[in-house]
Backbone atoms as SQL, in Angstrom:
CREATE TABLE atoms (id INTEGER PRIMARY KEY, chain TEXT, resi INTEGER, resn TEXT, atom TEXT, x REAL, y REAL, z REAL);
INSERT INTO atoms VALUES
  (1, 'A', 1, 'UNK', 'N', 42.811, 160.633, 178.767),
  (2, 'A', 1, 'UNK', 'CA', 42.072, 159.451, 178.351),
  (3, 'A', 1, 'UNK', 'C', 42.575, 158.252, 179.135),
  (4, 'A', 2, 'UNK', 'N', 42.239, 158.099, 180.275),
  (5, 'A', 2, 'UNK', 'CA', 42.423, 156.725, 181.300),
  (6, 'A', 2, 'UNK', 'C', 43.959, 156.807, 181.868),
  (7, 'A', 3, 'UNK', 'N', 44.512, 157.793, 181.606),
  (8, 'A', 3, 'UNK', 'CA', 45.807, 157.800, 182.001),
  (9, 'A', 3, 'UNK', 'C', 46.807, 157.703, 181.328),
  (10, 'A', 4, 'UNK', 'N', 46.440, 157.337, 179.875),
  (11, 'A', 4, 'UNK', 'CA', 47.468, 157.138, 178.718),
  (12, 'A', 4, 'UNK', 'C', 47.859, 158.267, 177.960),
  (13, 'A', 5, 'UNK', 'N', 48.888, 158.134, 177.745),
  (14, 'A', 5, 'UNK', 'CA', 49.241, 159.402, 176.231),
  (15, 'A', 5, 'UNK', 'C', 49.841, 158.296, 175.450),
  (16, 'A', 6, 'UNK', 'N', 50.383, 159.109, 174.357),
  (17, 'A', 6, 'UNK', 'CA', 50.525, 158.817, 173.226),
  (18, 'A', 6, 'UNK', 'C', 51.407, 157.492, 172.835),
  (19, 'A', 7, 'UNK', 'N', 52.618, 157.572, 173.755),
  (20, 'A', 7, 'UNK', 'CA', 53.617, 156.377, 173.970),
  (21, 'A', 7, 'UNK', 'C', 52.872, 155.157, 174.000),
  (22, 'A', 8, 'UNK', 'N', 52.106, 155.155, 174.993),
  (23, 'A', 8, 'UNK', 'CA', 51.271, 154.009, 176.178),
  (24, 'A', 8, 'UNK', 'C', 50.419, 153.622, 174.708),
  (25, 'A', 9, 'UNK', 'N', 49.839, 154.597, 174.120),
  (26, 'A', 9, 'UNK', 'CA', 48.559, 153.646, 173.111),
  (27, 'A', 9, 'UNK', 'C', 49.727, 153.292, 172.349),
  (28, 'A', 10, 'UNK', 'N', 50.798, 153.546, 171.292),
  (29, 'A', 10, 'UNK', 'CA', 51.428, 153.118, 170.321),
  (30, 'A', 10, 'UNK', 'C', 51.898, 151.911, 170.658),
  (31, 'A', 11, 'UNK', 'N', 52.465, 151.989, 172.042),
  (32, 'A', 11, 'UNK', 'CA', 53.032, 150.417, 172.065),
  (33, 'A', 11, 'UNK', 'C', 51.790, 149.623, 172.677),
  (34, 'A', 12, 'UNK', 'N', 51.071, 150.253, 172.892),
  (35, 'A', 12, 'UNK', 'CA', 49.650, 148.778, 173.068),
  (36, 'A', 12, 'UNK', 'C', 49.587, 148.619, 171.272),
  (37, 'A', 13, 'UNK', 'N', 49.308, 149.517, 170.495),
  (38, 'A', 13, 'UNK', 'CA', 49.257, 149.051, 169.427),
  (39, 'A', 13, 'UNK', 'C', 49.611, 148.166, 168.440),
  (40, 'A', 14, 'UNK', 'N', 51.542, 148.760, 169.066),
  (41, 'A', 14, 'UNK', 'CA', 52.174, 147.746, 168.433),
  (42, 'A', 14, 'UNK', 'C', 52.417, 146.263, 169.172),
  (43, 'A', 15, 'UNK', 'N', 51.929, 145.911, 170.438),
  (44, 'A', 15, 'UNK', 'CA', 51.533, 144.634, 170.575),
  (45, 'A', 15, 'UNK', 'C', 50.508, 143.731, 170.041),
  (46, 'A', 16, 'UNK', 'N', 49.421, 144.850, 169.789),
  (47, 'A', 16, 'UNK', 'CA', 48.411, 144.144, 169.113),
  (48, 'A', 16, 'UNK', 'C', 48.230, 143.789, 167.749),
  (49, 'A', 17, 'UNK', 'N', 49.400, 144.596, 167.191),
  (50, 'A', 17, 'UNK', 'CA', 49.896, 143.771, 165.626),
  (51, 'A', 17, 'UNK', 'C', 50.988, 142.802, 166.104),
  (52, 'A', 18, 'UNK', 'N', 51.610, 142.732, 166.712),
  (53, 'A', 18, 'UNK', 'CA', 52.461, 141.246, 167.033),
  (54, 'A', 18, 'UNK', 'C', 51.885, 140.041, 167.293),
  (55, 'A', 19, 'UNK', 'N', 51.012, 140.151, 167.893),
  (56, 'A', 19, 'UNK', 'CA', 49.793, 139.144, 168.728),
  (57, 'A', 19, 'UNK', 'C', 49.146, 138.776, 167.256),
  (58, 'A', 20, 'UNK', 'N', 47.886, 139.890, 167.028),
  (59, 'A', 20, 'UNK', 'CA', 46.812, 139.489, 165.647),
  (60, 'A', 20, 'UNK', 'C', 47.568, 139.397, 164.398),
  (61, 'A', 21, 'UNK', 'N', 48.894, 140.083, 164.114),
  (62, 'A', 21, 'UNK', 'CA', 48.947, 140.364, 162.732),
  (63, 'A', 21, 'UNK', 'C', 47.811, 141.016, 162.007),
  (64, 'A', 22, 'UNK', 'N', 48.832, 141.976, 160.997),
  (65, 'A', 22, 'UNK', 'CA', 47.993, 143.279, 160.632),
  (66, 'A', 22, 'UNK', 'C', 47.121, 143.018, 159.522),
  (67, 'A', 23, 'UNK', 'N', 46.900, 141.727, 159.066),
  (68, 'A', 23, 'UNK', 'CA', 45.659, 140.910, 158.123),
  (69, 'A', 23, 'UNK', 'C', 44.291, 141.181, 158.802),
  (70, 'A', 24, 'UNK', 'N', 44.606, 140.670, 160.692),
  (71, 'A', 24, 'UNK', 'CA', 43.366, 140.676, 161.196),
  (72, 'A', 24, 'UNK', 'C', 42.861, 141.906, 161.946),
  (73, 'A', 25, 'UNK', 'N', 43.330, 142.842, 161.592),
  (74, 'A', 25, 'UNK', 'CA', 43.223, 144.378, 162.397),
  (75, 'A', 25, 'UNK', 'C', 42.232, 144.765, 162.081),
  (76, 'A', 26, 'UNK', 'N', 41.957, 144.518, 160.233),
  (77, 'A', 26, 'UNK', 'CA', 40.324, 145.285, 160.339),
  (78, 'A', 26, 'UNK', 'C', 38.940, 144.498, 160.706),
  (79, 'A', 27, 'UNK', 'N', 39.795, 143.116, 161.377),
  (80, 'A', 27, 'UNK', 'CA', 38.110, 142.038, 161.413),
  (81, 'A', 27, 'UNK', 'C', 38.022, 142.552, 162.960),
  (82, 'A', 28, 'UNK', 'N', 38.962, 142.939, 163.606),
  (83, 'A', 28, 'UNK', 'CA', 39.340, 142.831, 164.594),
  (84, 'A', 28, 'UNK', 'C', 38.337, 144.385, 165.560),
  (85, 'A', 29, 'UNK', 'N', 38.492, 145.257, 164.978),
  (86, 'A', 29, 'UNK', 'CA', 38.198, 146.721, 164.660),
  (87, 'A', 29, 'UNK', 'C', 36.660, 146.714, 164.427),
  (88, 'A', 30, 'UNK', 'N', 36.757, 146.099, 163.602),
  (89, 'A', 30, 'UNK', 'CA', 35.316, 145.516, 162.685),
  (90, 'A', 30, 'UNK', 'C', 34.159, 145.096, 164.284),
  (91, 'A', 31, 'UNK', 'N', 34.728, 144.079, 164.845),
  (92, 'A', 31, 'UNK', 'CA', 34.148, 143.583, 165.756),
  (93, 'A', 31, 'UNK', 'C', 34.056, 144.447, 166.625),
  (94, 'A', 32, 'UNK', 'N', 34.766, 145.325, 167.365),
  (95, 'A', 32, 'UNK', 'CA', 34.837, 145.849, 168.450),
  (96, 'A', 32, 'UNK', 'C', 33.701, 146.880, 168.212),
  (97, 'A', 33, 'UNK', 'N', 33.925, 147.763, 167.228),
  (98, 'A', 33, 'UNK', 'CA', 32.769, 148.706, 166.910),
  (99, 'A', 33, 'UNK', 'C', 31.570, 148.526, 166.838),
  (100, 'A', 34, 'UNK', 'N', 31.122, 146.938, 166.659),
  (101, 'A', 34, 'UNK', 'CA', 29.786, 146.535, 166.601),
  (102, 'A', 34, 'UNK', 'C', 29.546, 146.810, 167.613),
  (103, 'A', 35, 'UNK', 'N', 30.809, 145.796, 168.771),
  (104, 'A', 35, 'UNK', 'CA', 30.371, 145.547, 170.067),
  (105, 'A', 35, 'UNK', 'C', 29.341, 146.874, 170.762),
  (106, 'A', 36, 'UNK', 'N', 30.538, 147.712, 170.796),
  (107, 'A', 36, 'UNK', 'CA', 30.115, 148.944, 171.332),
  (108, 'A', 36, 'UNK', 'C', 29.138, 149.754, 170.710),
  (109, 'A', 37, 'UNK', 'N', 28.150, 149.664, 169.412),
  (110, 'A', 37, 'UNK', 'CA', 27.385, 149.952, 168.708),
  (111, 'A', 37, 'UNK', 'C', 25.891, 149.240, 169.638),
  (112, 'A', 38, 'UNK', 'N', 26.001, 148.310, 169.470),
  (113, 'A', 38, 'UNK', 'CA', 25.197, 147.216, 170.269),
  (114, 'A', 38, 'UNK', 'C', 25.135, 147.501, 172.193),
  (115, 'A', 39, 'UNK', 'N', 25.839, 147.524, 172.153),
  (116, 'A', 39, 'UNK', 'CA', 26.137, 148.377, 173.755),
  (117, 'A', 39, 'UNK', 'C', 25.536, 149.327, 173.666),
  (118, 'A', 40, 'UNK', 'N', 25.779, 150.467, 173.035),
  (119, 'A', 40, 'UNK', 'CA', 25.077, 152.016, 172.963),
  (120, 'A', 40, 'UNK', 'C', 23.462, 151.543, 172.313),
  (121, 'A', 41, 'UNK', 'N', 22.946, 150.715, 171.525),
  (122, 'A', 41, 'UNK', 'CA', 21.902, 150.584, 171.684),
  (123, 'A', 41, 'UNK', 'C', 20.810, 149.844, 172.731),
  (124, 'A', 42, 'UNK', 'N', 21.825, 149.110, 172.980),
  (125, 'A', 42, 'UNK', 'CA', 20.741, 148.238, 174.448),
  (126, 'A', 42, 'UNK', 'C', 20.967, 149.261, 175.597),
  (127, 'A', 43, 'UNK', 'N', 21.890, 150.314, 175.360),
  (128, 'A', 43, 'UNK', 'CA', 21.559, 151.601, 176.796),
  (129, 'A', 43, 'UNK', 'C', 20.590, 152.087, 176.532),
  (130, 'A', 44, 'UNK', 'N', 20.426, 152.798, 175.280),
  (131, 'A', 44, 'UNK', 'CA', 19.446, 153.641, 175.015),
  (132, 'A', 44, 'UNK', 'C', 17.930, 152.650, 175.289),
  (133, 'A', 45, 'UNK', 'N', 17.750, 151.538, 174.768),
  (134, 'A', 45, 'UNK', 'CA', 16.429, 150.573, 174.905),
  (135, 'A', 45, 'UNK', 'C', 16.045, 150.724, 176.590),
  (136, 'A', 46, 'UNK', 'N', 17.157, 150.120, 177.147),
  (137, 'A', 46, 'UNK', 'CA', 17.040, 150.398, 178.448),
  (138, 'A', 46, 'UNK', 'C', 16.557, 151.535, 178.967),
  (139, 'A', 47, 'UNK', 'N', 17.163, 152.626, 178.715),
  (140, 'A', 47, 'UNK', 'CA', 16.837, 153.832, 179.314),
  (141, 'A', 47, 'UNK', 'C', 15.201, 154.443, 178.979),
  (142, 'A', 48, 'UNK', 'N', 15.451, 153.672, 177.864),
  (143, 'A', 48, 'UNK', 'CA', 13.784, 154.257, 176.895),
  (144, 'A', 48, 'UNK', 'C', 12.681, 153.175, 178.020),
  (145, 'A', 49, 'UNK', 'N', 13.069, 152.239, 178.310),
  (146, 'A', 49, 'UNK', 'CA', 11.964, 151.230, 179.344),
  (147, 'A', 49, 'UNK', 'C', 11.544, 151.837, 180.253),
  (148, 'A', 50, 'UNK', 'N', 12.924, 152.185, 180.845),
  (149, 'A', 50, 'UNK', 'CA', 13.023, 152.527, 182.511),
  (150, 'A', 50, 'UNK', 'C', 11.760, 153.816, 182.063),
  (151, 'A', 51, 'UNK', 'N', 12.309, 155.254, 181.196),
  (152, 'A', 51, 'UNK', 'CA', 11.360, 156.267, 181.368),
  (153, 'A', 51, 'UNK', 'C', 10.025, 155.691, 180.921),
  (154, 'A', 52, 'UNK', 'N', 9.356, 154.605, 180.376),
  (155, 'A', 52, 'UNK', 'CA', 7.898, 154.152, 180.418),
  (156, 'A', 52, 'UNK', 'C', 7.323, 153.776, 181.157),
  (157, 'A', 53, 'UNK', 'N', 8.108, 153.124, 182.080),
  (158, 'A', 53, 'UNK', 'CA', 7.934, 152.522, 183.419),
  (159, 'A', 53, 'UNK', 'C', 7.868, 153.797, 184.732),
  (160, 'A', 54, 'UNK', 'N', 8.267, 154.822, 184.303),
  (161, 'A', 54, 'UNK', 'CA', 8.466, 155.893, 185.540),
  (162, 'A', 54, 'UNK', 'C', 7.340, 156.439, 185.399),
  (163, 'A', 55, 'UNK', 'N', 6.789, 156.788, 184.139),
  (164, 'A', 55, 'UNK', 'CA', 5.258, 157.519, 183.498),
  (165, 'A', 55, 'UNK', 'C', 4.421, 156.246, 184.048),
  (166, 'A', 56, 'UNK', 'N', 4.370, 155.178, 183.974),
  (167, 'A', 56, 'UNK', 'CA', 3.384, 153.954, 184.466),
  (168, 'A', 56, 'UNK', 'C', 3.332, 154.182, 186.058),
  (169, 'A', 57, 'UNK', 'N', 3.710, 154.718, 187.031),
  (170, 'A', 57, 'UNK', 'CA', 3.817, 154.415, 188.094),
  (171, 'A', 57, 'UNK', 'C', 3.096, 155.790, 188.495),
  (172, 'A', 58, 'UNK', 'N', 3.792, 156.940, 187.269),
  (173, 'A', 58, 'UNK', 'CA', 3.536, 157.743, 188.017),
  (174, 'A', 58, 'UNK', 'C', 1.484, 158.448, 188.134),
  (175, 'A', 59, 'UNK', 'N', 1.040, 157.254, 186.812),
  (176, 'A', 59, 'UNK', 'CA', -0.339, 157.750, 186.528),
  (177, 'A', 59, 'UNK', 'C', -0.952, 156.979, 187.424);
């Protein structure tokens, strides 16, 4: 997974409770998952255009 094992994520982890404090971990979490929720849907929209647009060209 990108080059990391297990060490490498724990202590990113545990920087990122030093930094946010562990109050804001689940707003924090919270957000990110949208992000990427929202991401995975504007791919799919996209992708769904592009193939309407490939059928438009191709009639």
């Amino acid at each position: 997974m990108f080059g990391l094992g297990i060490p490498e994520l724990i202590i990113i982890l545990v920087i990122i409770v030093i930094i946010f404090g562990a109050g804001k971990l689940p707003e924090i979490g919270s957000g990110i998952g949208k992000g990427i929720k929202n991401f995975k849907e504007a791919n799919k929209s996209d992708d769904k255009n592009k193939s309407i647009e490939d059928e438009n060209k191709k009639s």
